[in-house]
C-alpha positions in Angstrom: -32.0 13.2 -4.6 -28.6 12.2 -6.0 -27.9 8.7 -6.4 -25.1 7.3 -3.8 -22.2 5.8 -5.0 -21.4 2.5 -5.4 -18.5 0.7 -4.4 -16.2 -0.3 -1.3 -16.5 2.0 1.8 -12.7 3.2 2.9 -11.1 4.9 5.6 -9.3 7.0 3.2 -9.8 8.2 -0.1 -6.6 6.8 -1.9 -6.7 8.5 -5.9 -3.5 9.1 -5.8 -1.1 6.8 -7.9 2.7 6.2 -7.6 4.9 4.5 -9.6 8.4 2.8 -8.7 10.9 0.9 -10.4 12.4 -2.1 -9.0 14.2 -4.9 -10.0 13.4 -8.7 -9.9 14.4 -9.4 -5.8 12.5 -6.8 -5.0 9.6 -7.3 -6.9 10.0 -11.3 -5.2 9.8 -9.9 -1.8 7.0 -7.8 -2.4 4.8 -11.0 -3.8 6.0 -13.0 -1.2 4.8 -10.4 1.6 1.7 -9.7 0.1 0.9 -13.8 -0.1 2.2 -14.6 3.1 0.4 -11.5 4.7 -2.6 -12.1 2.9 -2.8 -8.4 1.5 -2.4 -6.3 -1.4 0.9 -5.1 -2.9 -0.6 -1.4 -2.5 -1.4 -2.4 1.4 2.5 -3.8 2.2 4.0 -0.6 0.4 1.8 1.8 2.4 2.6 -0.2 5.3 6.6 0.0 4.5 6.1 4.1 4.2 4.4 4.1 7.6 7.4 2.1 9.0 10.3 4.1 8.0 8.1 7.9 8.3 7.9 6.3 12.4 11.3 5.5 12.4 12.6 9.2 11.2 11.4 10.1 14.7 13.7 7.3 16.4 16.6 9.4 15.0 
C-alpha cells in the first residue's frame, strides 16, 4: 500500500506561485492586514482577488 502524505489537509491545492511587484506603502498595508487579520500575506491577497473578481459582476 502507498504511504499517505504528510502534511496540512487543504480545501484546495494551491502550487501555483505568483509574483508582484510593489512598492514600500503597499507592501506596509499588506503587513499591517495580515497582523491585524491574523492571516497570511498569501490568504489577504487571495482574499483581495475574490473581492474585486465579485465586484466585476456589480458592473
Amino acid at each position: 500500500m502507498a504511504a499517505k502524505k504528510l502534511g496540512r489537509p487543504t480545501d484546495s491545492l494551491k502550487d501555483k506561485e505568483i509574483r508582484v511587484r510593489a512598492n514600500p506603502e503597499t507592501i506596509r498595508k499588506l503587513e499591517e492586514c495580515s497582523k491585524r487579520l491574523n492571516t497570511s500575506k498569501s490568504d489577504i491577497v487571495r482574499r483581495g482577488i475574490d473581492k474585486m473578481y465579485d465586484d466585476l459582476d456589480k458592473n
